[in-house]
N, C-alpha and C positions, 0 to 999 in steps of 0.2 A: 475456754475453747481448746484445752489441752488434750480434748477427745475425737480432734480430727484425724484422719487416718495420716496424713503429712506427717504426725508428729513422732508417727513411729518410725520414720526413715531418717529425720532429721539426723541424729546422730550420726548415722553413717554418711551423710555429704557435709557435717561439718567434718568429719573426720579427714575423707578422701579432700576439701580445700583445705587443711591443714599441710599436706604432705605434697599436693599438686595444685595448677591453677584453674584447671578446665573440669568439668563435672555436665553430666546428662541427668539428668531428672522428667523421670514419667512418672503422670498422676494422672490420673483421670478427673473429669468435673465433677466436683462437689469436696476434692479430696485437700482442698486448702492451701496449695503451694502460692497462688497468689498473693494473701496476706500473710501468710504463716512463715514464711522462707526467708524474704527480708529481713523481718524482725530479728531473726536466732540468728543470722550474720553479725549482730551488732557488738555482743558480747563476746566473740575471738578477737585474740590478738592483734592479728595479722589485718584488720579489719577496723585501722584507726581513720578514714575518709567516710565519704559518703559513697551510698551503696544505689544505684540507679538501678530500677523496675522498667522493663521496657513494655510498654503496653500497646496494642495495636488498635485502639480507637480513644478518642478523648474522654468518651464516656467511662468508660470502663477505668483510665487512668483515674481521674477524678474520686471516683470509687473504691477505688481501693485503696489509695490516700484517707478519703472520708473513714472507710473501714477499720483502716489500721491504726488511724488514731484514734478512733472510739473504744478500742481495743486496750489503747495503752491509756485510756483515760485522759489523753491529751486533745486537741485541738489543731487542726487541719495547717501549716505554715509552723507546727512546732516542730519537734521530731520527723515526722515525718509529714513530706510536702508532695506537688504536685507542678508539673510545665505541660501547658498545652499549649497548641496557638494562640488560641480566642483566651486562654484563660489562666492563670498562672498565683498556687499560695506554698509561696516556701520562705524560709530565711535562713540568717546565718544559724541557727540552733536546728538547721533539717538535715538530718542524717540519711534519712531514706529518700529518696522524690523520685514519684511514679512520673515517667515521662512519655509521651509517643516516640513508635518509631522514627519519625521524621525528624521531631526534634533531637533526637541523640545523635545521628546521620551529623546534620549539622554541629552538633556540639564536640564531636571528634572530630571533624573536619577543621574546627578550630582552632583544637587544643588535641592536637596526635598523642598528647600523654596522658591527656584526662587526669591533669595534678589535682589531687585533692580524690582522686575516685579511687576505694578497695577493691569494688564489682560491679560486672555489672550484669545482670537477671536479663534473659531473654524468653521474654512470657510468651505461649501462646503458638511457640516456634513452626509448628507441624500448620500455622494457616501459612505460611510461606508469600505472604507480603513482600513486595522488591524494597524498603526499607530497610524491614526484617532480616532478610539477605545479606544486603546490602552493608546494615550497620554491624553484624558476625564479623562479614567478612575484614572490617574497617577493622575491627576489635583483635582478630585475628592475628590481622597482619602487624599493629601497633604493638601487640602484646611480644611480637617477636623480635619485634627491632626498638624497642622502646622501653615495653612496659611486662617483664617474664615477672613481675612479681603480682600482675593485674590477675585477681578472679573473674573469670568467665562460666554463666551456667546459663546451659538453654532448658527451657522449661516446654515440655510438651503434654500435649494429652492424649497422644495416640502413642502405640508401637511402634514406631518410625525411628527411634532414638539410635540405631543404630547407624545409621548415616552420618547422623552429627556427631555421634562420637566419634568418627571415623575422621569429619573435617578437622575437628580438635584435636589430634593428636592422638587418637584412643582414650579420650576420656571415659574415667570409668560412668555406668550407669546405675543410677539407683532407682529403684521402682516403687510406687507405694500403691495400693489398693484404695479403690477407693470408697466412697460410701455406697453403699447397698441399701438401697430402698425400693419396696417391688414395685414395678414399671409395668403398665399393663398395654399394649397395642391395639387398637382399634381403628378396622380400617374401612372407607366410608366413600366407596366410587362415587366419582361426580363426572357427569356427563360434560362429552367433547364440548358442546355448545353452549354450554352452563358459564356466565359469569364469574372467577374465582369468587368475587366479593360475596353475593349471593351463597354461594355453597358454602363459604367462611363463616359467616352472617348464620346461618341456618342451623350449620355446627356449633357455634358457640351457645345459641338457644338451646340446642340438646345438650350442651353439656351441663349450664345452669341449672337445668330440668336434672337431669341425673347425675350429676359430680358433687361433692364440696369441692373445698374451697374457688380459688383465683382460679383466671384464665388466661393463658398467654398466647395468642394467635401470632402465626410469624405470615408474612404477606412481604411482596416485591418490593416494594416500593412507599413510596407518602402517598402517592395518587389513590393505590389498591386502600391504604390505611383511611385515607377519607372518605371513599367509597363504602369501605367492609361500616363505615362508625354512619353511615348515612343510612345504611339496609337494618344496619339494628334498629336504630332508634332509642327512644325512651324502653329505659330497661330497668323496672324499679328497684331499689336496694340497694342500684348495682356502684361504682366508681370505675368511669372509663376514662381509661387514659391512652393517648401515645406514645411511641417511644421508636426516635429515632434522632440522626445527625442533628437535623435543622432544628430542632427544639430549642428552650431557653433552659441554661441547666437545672433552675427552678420547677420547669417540668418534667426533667429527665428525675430527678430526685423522689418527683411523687410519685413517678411509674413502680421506681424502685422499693421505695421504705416500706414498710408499714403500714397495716392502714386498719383502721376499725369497721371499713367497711369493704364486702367481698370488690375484690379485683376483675376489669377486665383490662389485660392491655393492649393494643393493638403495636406488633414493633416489624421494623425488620429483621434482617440478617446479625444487623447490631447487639439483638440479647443473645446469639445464639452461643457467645464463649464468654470468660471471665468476670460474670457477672452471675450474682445470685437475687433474684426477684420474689422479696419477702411473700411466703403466702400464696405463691404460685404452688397446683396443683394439677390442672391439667394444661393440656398445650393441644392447640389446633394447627396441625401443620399446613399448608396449602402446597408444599412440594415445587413449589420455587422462589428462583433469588436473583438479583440483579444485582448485576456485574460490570466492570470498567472492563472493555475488549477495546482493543488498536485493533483499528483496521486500518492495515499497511499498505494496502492499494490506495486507500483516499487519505492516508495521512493524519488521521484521524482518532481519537480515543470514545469509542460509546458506548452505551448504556446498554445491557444486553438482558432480557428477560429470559430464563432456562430453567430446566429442571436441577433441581438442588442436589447434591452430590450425596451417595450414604452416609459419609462422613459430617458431612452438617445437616443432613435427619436427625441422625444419630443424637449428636449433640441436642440437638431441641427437643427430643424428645427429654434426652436428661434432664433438663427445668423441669420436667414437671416434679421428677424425683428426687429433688435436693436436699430438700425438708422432711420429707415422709413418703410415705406410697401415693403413685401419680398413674393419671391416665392419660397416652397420646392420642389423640385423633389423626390420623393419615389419611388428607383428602385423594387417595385413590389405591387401587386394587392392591394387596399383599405383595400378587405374583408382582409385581410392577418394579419392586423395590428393587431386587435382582439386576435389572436392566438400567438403575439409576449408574454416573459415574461415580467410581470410590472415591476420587478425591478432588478437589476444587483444582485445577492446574496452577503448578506455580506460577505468579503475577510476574516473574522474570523473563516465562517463557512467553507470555503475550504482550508487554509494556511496550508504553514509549521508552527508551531508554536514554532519552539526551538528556535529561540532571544525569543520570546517573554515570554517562560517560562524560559529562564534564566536572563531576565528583571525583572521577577517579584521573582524570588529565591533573587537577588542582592536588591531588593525592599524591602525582606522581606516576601516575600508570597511562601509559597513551592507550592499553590496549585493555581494559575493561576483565577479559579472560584472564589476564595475569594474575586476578587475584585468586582467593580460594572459596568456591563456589560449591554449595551442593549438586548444583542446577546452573553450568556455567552458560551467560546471555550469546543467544542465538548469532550468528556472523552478520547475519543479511541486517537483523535489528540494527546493529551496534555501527554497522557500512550507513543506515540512515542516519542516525541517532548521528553521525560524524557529519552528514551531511547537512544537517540542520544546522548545527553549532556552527557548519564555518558560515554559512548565512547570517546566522544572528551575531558575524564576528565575535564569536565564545572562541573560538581555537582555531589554530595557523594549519597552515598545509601539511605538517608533520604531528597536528593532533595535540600538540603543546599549549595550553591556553593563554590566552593575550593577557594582556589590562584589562579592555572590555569584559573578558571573561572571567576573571577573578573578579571582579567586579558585581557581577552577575551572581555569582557564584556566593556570593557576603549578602545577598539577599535570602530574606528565607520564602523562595517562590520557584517555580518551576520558572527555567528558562525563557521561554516566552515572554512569560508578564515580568522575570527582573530584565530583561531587554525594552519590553516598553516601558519599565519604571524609569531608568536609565535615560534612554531615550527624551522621553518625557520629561523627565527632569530637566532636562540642559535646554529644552522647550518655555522653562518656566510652567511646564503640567502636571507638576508631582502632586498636585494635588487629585484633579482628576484619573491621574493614574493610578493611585492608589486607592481610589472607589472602585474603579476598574478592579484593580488586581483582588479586592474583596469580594465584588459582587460576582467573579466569574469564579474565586476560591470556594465559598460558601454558597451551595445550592437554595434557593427559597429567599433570597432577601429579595423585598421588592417584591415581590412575586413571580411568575415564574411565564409575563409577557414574552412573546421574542423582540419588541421593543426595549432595547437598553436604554433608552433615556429616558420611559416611562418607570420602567424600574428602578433607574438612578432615582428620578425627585420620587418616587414611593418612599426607595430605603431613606433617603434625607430624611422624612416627615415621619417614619415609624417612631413607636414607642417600643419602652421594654428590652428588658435583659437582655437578649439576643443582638437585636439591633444597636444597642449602645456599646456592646461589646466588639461591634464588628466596626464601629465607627472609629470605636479608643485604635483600633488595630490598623483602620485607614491611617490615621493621624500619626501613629506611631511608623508606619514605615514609609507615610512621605517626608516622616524628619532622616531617612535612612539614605534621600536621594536628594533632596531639597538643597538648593544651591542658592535660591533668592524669592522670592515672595510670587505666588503665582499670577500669571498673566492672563485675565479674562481675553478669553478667544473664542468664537463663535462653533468651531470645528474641535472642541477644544476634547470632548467624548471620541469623534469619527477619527481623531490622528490619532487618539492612544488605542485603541481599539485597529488601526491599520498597521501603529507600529508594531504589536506584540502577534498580527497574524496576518502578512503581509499576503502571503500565497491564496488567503479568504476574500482578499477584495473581490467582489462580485460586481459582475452588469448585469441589468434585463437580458432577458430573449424574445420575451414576448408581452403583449399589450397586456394581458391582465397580470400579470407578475410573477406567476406559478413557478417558473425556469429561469435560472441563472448561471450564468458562465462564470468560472472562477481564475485567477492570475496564477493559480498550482494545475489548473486545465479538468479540476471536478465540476461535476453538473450540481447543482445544490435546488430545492424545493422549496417556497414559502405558502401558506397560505393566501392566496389570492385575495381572503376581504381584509388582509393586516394591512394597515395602515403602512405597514416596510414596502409593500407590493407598489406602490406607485411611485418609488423612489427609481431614479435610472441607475442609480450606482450605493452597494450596502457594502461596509465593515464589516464581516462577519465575528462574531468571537465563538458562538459554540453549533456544532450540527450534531447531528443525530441520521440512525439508521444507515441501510447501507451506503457503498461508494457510489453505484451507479445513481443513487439520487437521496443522497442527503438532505433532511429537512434541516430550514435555517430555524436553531429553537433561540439565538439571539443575538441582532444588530442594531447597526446604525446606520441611517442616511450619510453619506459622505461625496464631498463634490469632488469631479473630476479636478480642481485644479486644485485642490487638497490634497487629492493623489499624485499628479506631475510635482508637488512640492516637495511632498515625500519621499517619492521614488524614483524623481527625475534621474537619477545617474543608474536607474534599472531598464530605464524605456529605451528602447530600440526603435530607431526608421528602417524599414529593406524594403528594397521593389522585390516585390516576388512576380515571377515571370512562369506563366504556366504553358504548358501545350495543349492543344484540342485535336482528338487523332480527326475529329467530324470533317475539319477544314484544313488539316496537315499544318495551322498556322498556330501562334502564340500569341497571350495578351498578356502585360505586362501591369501591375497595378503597384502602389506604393502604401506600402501600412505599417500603422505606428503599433508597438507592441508594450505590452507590459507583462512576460512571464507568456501564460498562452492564452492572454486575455488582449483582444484584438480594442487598442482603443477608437484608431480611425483609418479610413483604408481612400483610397480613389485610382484613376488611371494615373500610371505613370508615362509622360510619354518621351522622358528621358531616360527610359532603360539604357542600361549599358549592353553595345554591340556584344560581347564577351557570353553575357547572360540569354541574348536568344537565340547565339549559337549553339551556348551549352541546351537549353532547353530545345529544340528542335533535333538536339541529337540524345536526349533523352527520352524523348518522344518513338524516336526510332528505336531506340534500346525496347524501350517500354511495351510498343505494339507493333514492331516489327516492319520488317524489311519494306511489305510490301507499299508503306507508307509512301514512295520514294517512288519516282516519276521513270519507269524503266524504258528505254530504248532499246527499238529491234535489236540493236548491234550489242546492248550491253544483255540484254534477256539471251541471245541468242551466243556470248561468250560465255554468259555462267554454266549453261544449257554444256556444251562443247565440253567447257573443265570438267563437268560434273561427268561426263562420257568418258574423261581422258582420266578418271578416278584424281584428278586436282581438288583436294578437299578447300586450298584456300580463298577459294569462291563459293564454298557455300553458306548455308542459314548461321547455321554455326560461326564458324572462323569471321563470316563478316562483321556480325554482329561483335565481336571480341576484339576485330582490329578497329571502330567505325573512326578512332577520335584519329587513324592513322589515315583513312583514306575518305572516309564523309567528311570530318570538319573542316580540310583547307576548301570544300566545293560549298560550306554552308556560309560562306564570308562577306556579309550585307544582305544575307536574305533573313527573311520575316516568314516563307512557308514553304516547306518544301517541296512542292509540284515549281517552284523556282529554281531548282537545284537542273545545272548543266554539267556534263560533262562524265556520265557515269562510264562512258566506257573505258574512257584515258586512265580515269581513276582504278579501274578495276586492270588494265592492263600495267600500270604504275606500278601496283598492290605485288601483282607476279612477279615482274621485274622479268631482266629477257632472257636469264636462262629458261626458265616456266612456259614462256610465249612459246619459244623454239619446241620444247618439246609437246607446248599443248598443240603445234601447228602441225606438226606431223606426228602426234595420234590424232588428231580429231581437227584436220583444215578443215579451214572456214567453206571455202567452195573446192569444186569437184572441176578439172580443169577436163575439158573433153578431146580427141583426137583432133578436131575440126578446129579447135583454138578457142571453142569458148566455155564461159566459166560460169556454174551455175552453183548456189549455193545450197548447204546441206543441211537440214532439216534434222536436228538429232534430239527433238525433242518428239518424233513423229510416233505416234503409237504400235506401230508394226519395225521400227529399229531405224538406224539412221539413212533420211529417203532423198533425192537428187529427180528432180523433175529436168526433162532434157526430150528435144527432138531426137528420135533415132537415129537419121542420118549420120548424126553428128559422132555416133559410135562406129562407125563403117571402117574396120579396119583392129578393129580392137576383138582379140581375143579371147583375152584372160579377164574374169569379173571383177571391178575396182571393191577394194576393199577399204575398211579404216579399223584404228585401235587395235593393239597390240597381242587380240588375239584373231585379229586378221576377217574383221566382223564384215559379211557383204554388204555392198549398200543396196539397199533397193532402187534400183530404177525403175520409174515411173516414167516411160517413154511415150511420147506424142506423135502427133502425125505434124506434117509442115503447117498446118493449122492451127495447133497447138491443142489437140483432141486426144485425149488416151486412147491409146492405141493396145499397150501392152504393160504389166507390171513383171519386173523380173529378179531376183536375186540369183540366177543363172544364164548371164547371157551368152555364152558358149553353147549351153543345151538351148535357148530361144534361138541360134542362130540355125543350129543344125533341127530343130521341129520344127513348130509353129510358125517359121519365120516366112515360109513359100507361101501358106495360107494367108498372112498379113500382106506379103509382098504385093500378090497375085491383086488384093481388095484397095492397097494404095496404088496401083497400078492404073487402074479405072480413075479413082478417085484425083489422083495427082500425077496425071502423065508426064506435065513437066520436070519432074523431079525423078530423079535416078533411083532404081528401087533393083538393086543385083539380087542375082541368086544367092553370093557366097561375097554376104556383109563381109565376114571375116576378111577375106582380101581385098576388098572393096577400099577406095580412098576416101576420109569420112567429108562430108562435106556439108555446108546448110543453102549450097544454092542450086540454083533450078540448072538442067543438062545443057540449054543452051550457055548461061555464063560459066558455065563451068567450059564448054567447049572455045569459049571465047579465052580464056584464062589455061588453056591448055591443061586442066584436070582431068579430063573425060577421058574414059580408058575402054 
């Protein structure tokens, strides 16, 4: 294999880790830095430990392990070995061991000096995995305060290398070229409406018909995968296989190897890097790929179907041309490609991020940012990601992690499930826990019901590689929690299942089961004929699609007093005390809560006095003044200030003082059309320098010659108006005015009858015009009553000539 293009750079990156620790390596696929780079580590100096391959799926780990020891004519756990979760062949005689991201994350979290490690190989580095990231950065920061003698190399297969060399220190870059075998494009529109499966299906047929060799179809999903193998059918000659996660790695190996008879294989996303699939020659792309997305409104991490980025076309298309000349089929239009995005986004920039901020609190680092990031994690994330943890008591109010949280953290599971493992243990449930924490780790066991306890007794009763490996792994990490022999419990699924997702506890909403209300305040979706739907209260452990209505893809029935056991010191009692603007009154009711999941509610009819005062005066805030029961006297002072430009009686200002002058008037009432006394209140409010000055600009009544006192209307439409017998002016000259720019008032004068007679905002000119022609007509009309020539001089008076002659007036 001395003729892969790797092996002409080799020299120069053993060179450059001789002299430095850090090194960038670009190669493109096909160009063997995977198996080939390892190996030539073994034989420097500097390079007496073992040398870890970081690989970003178990497959591919596994693989390259197999490869490279086929290579040296050794056997798989000699020289070179392998750690996956589910699966693990190495010993003391393995120098090289290809590992997942995750598990090295962990294994420097352990061991900050990684005693016993030379290097360590960062494959794959340009898909930008938050492990990926994640474990650099670990590497990074160890290598500086620890370990300056530690080799680090990222391995990519794109142009991007200039970044991380950058992170590194300026690591130099070495580039190698890679294999050139001609690639031919072939691109094959498939209608909006079209099935992907179908249009896959159809393409593979035409390739069979006009290609040699293999076939490698890339597809979303297992769902699309079983689909695309259902629309082919019997296809003679052919060997079809899958290839993906959930497989036994028995299957994953016959995807791969060899075969004597032509290839088709149906995969995801998973063949599209570090892996070479013997005998593949062409590739049916389907132009998309499914993806883990947080969605940070619902709390959530799901499954997202999308268009496949260029950068991972790109790659698939290379399978075909690893071996020799290959042909790609592109299930849609050329121009289209242009429009794809160039690169998958960093997994850092859209993750849950609570392992990984309580990775870095157990590191030492409260603040996640601090370390050294190509792509440093978002604020808002990392403000959740804290939020969570201090729920699952992983970390203190300063971000410092507990017991609980180291604890957590010595588990190898996402936060969550080592909280329920935990948890559960000291339950006596580590056993069920740990089927738990497998069957929600590994997608497909059991099958892929949303009943988890149906899928629980499936995976018990499965056979086969897969399943026996996922049970050794059960077994294996409830000995990691296990405290004393487990306790059969009836609820024994719905408490682990409530402990590791406490905010999922769901109720019905409605009789057929469709709607659920969540204890984090999400609305969640079941299918209606599941047998979950008639349950009043679910476990959730996984959802799907958006926030506004996630589907429940899988729970468990759980009793309400399995929940009070649980979560008794989260449930809250409060009267909540509402207002009704319809009836100006409030009703008071008392409900039990869990988070914003309402468990029981009813009248309260011990509210506290405190609580329907605040609420009646938030009522008024809320819809306004006119809620409030006004009196002539109190409409007709605000009326007044507002003429005497007093703003502290109006919409405004009152609204802004109300707890100063509503609340002591709301004191044992229940509605306000009950409320007394608004005038005192609103005169209070001014206090008596205000009164004084609103009394003389804008008095209340209009005092007349004659002694009587009529009040003044200043809300009148034509300006502030005074209704008054004439007489009672008899002697008055100059026209009454108010307000400080000396405003006339209207007089609206009467006859002794109380009949308009005349309107006037001049009654000096009324006295000397029109006043002989009215005189003359009350004359007839009202003989007893004194009616001069010359008001002006006249005595004003309101009674008839005879009492006035009696009373010595009459002049």
């Amino acid at each position: 294999m001395s003729d892969l293009p790797i092996h002409a750079v080799l020299p120069e990156l053993l060179a450059h880790l001789r002299d430095r620790p850090t090194a960038v390596l670009v190669a493109p696929p096909g160009a063997g830095k995977t198996t080939a780079v390892a190996p030539a580590l073994l034989g420097e100096d500097w390079c007496t430990g073992e040398v870890l391959l970081l690989s970003p799926r178990r497959l591919a780990a596994r693989a390259a392990a197999e490869r490279m020891a086929a290579l040296a004519g050794d056997s798989v756990g000699g020289t070179f070995g392998y750690a996956t979760r589910l699966d693990s062949k190495r010993s003391a005689q393995t120098r090289v061991t290809v590992v997942t991201e995750g598990i090295f994350v962990n294994r420097i979290q352990a061991d900050p000096e990684l005693a016993g490690v030379s290097a360590v190989l960062f494959d794959e580095v340009h898909e930008r995995s938050l492990d990926s990231d994640f474990g650099l950065a670990l590497a990074l920061d160890a290598a500086v305060a620890l370990r300056p003698d530690l080799r680090l190399v990222a391995m990519s297969a794109t142009l991007d290398g200039g970044r991380f060399a950058a992170l590194m220190g300026d690591a130099p870059i070495i580039e190698s070229e890679g294999r050139s075998h001609p690639l031919t494009l072939r691109y094959l529109s498939r209608a909006a409406d079209a099935r992907i499966e179908a249009s896959v299906a159809a393409a593979i047929r035409t390739a069979l018909r006009e290609e040699p060799g293999g076939v490698l179809a890339f597809l979303p999903g297992v769902a699309e995968i079983e689909r695309t193998a259902d629309a082919l059918g019997e296809v003679p000659d052919i060997a079809l296989h899958r290839l993906h996660g959930q497989l036994d790695p028995a299957a994953q190996r016959a995807a791969i190897a060899p075969s004597d008879t032509r290839k088709v294989v149906l995969a995801t996303s998973i063949a599209e890097t570090s892996l070479t699939l013997d005998g593949i020659r062409v590739v049916i792309d389907s132009g998309l790929a499914r993806r883990p997305r947080y969605d940070r409104a619902a709390g959530m991490t799901r499954l997202v179907t999308e268009r496949a980025s260029q950068a991972a076309v790109t790659q698939r298309a290379g399978r075909a041309a690893r071996q020799g000349p290959g042909v790609a089929y592109r299930l849609w239009e050329e121009a289209a490609t242009a429009g794809l995005p160039r690169f998958d986004p960093p997994e850092i920039l859209e993750a849950d991020l609570s392992a990984l901020t309580l990775s870095c609190a157990l590191w030492g680092v409260t603040d996640p940012r601090n370390l050294r990031w190509i792509d440093p994690p978002p604020d808002a994330a990392v403000k959740e990601a804290r939020a969570r943890l201090l729920t699952l008591e992983a970390i203190d109010a300063d971000g410092r992690p507990t017991a609980h949280g180291r604890a957590m953290a010595a588990l190898p599971l996402p936060p969550r499930l080592a909280h329920m493992m935990l948890r559960a243990g000291e339950r006596g449930l580590a056993g069920v826990a740990s089927e738990v924490a497998v069957l929600l780790s590994e997608r497909g066991l059991g099958g892929n019901d949303a009943d988890l306890e149906l899928r629980l007794r499936r995976w018990r009763s499965e056979r086969g590689q897969r399943a026996e490996g996922a049970r050794r792994l059960a077994a294996r990490w409830r000995g990691l929690v296990a405290k004393a022999p487990d306790q059969p419990q009836d609820d024994a699924l719905a408490t682990c299942v409530a402990l590791a997702f406490p905010d999922r506890i769901a109720r019905r909403r409605d009789p057929s089961g469709e709607h659920w209300a969540s204890v984090g305040g999400r609305g969640f979706r079941l299918d209606p004929t599941s047998p979950l739907a008639r349950a009043e209260w679910l476990a959730v452990a996984e959802t799907g699609g958006v926030a506004a209505g996630a589907r429940i893809l899988s729970a468990v029935p759980i009793e309400r007093a399995t929940i009070e056991a649980l979560f008794g010191d989260r449930i809250e009692t409060c009267r909540h005390v509402s207002f009704d603007p319809a009836t100006g009154g409030v009703s008071a009711a008392r409900e039990t809560r869990l988070g914003a999941l309402r468990l029981a509610s009813g009248p309260a009819a011990d509210s506290a006095r405190a609580e329907v005062e605040g609420a009646l005066l938030e009522g008024v805030r809320a819809h306004g003044l006119a809620l409030l029961p006004w009196s002539e006297n109190a409409t007709a002072l605000r009326t007044r200030a507002a003429f005497a430009g007093i703003d502290a009686l109006g919409d405004e200002a009152l609204l802004a003082s109300l707890d100063t002058w509503l609340l002591p008037l709301l004191t044992a009432k229940r509605r306000l059309d009950a409320v007394e006394g608004l005038t005192g209140a609103l005169e209070g409010l001014l206090g008596w320098d205000a009164l004084q000055q609103l009394n003389r600009l804008a008095p209340a009544r209009f005092e007349t010659p004659a002694g009587s006192s009529h009040p003044i209307e200043y809300g009148a439409e034509s300006g502030p108006r005074v209704e008054l017998r004439v007489q009672s002016l008899y002697g008055l000259s100059e026209h009454p005015t108010v307000g400080t720019q000396r405003l006339p008032l209207v007089l609206s004068l009467t006859s002794p009858a109380g009949r308009p007679i005349q309107t006037t905002r001049d009654l000096p000119g009324f006295w000397a015009g029109s006043w002989g022609a009215v005189a003359k007509e009350m004359r007839g009309r009202y003989p007893r009553h004194p009616w001069p020539d010359d008001p002006a001089a006249a005595l004003p008076t309101l009674r008839t000539k005879k009492a006035d002659a009696r009373t010595g007036k009459s002049r």
